[in-house]
C-alpha positions in Angstrom: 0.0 0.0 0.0 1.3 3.7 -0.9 0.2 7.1 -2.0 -0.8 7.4 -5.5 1.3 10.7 -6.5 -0.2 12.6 -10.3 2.7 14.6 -12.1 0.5 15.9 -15.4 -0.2 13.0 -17.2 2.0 10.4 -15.1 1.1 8.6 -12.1 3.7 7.5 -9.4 3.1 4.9 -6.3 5.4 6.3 -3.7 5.3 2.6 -0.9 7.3 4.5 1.8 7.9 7.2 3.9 11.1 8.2 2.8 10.2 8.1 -1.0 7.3 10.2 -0.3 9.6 12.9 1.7 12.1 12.4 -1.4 9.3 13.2 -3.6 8.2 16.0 -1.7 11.4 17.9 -2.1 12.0 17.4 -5.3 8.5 19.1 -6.0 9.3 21.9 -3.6 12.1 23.2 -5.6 10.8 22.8 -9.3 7.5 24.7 -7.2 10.1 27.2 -6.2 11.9 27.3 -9.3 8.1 28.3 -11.2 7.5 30.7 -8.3 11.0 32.3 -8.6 10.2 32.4 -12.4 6.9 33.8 -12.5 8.0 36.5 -10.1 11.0 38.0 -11.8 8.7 38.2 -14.8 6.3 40.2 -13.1 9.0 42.6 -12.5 10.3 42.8 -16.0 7.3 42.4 -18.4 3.4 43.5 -17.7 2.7 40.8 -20.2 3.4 38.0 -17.8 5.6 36.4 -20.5 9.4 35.5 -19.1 12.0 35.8 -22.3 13.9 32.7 -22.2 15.5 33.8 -25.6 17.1 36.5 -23.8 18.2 34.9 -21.0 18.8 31.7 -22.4 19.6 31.4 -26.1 17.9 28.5 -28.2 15.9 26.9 -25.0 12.9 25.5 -26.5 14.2 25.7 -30.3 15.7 22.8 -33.3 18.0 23.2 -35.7 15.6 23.5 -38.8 12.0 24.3 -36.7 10.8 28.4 -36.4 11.4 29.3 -32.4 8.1 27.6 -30.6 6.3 28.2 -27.3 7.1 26.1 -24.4 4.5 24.6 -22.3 5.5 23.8 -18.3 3.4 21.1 -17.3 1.0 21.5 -14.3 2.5 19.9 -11.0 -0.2 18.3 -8.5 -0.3 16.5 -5.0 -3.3 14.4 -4.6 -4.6 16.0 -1.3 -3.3 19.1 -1.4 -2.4 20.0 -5.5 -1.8 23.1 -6.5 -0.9 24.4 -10.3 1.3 26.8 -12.3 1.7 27.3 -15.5 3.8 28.8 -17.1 3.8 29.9 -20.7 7.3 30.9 -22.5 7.0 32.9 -26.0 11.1 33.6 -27.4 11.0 36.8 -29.2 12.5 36.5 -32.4 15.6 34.1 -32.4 17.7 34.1 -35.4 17.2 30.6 -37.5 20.3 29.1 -38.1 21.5 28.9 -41.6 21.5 25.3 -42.7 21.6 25.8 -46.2 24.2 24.1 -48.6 26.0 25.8 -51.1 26.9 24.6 -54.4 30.0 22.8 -56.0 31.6 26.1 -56.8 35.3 24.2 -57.8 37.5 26.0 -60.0 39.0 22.6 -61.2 36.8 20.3 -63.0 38.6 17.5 -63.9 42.3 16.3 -64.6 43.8 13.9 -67.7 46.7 12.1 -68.1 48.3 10.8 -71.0 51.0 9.1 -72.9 51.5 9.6 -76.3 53.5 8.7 -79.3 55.2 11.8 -80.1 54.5 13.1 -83.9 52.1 10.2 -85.0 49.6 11.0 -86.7 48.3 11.7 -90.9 51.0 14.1 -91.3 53.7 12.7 -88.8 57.5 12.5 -90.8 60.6 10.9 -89.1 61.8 13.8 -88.4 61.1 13.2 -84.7 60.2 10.3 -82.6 59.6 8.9 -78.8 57.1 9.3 -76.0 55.2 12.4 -74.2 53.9 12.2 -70.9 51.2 14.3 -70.8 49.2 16.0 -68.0 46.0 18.9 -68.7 44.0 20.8 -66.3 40.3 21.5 -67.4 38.2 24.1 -65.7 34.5 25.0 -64.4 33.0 26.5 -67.6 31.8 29.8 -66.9 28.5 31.6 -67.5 29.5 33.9 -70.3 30.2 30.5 -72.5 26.8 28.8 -72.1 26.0 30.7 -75.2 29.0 28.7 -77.1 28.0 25.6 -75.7 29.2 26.0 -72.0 33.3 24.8 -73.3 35.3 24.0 -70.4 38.7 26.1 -70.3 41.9 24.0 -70.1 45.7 24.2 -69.7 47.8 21.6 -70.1 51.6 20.3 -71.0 53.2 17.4 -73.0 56.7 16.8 -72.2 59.0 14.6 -74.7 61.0 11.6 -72.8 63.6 12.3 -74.6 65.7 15.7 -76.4 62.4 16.7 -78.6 60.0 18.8 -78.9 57.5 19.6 -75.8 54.4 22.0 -75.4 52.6 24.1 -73.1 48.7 24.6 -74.0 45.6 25.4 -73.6 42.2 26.6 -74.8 38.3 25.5 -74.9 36.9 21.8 -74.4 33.7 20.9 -75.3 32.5 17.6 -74.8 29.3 15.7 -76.5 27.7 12.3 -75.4 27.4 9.6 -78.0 25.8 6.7 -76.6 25.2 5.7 -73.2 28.8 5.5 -71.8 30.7 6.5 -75.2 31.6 10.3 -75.4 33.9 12.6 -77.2 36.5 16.0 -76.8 37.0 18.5 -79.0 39.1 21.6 -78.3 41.2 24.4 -79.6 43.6 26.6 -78.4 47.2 27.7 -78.7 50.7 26.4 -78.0 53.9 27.1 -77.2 57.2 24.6 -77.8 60.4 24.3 -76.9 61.7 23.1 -80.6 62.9 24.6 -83.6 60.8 27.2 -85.0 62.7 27.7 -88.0 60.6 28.6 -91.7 62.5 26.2 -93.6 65.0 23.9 -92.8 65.2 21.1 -89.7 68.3 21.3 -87.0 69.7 19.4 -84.4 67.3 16.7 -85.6 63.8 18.7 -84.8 61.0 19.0 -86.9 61.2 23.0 -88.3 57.6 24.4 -86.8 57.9 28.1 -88.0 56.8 29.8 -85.1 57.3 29.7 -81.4 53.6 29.7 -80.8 51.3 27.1 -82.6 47.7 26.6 -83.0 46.1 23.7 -81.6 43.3 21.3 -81.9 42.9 18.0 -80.2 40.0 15.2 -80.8 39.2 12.2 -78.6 37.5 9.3 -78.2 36.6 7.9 -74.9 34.5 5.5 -72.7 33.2 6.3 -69.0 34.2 3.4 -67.0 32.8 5.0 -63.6 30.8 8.1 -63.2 34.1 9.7 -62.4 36.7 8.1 -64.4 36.9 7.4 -68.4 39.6 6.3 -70.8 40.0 7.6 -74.2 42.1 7.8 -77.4 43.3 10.8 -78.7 44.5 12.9 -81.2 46.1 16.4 -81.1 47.5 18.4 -84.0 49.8 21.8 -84.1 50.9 24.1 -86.7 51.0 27.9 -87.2 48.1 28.0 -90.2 50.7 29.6 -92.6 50.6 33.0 -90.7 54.4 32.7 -89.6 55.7 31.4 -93.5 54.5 29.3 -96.4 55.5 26.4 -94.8 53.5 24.9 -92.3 54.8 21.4 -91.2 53.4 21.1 -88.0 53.2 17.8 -86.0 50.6 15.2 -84.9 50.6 13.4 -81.8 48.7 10.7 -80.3 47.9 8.3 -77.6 45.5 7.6 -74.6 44.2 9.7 -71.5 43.1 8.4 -68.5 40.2 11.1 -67.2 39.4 11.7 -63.5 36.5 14.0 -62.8 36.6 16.0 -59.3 
């Protein structure tokens, strides 16, 4: 046999003396807390309204929910009950921002490449080995969705041996075949490292005619992951016949492995 106890909705069997003097003074001082509370708020606010967002920032409030109002639940003792409530209305608490913001990377994607250096339709024997090659390509920007939204790149292909390398770059633009199957197509410029004679080879380079170079490249590739694709490809340079009437240029050609950031 005990003392059935009500605290709102809950009901409690206290069975002993001791429990039941526990329980009293635990309800004494959340009774004295309220009482405590509801005074100072009738010194600071007519409304009868205490401002917990003041005193205590983001009581009663979640991460993504608008501030709320917080209920304190009526307190009773069977026998001798009495009741408070109090109601608690945060003025306005700022929200915080949870909002993501976009992928705003600079740097799209990478290639890498080895190629055979000057093979290709108009490749001579002039010069021969392998390229390493490595190219940056870039978020396109908003002032080229009008042109097809090309990507801007920069990239290098370095001889293995004493020939000719380049520095480059320009616009990609890239155009789904069929499911996984895609291709590249860019232009740009160059600049090399070789012999930019007008007529004549020496030392056993291919005679460019000009220090800078135009550039277009062509692949051929497969995605093998949503992020990574392999491809064959294809790059030519020449100056167009601006720097003499002899425009040799070179081909050069190989396969790039792709990795999308």
């Amino acid at each position: 046999m005990g003392l059935t106890v009500r605290v709102g909705g809950l009901v409690f069997l206290i069975r002993s003396k001791s429990m039941y003097v526990q329980y009293r003074t635990i309800v004494a001082a959340l009774f004295a807390c309220l009482v405590t509370m509801v005074m100072a708020d009738s010194a600071n606010s007519a409304s009868g309204l205490y401002d917990f967002a003041s005193q205590y920032p983001g009581f009663g409030q979640s991460q993504n929910d608008a501030p709320q109002p917080v209920i304190m639940p009526t307190m009773s003792l069977q026998g001798n009950s009495e009741s408070n409530s109090v109601t608690i209305a945060p003025d306005s608490v700022q929200k915080p921002d949870v909002s993501t913001n976009s992928d705003t990377s600079i740097i799209s994607e990478l290639r890498f490449g080895v190629f055979a250096h000057n093979a290709g339709p108009i490749a001579s024997k002039t010069e021969s080995g392998v390229d390493l090659n490595f190219e940056t390509l870039f978020t396109s920007p908003d002032l080229f969705d009008a042109i097809g939204e090309p990507r801007p790149f920069a990239g290098a292909s370095v001889n293995a041996g004493d020939d000719t390398s380049f520095l480059y770059g320009g616009l990609m633009w890239d155009f789904d075949i069929v499911g996984d199957v895609f291709s590249s197509v860019s232009l740009g410029m160059a600049v090399h490292n070789g012999n930019d004679g007008k007529e004549t080879d020496s030392d056993g380079r291919r005679a460019l005619g000009c220090r800078w170079l135009f550039r277009e490249s062509v692949e051929l590739g497969y995605r093998i992951t949503e992020d990574i694709a392999l491809a064959a490809f294809l790059d030519h340079v020449s100056h167009g016949g601006l720097c003499s009437d002899r425009n040799r240029g070179m081909d050069n050609s190989g396969i790039r492995l792709h990795y999308r950031l």
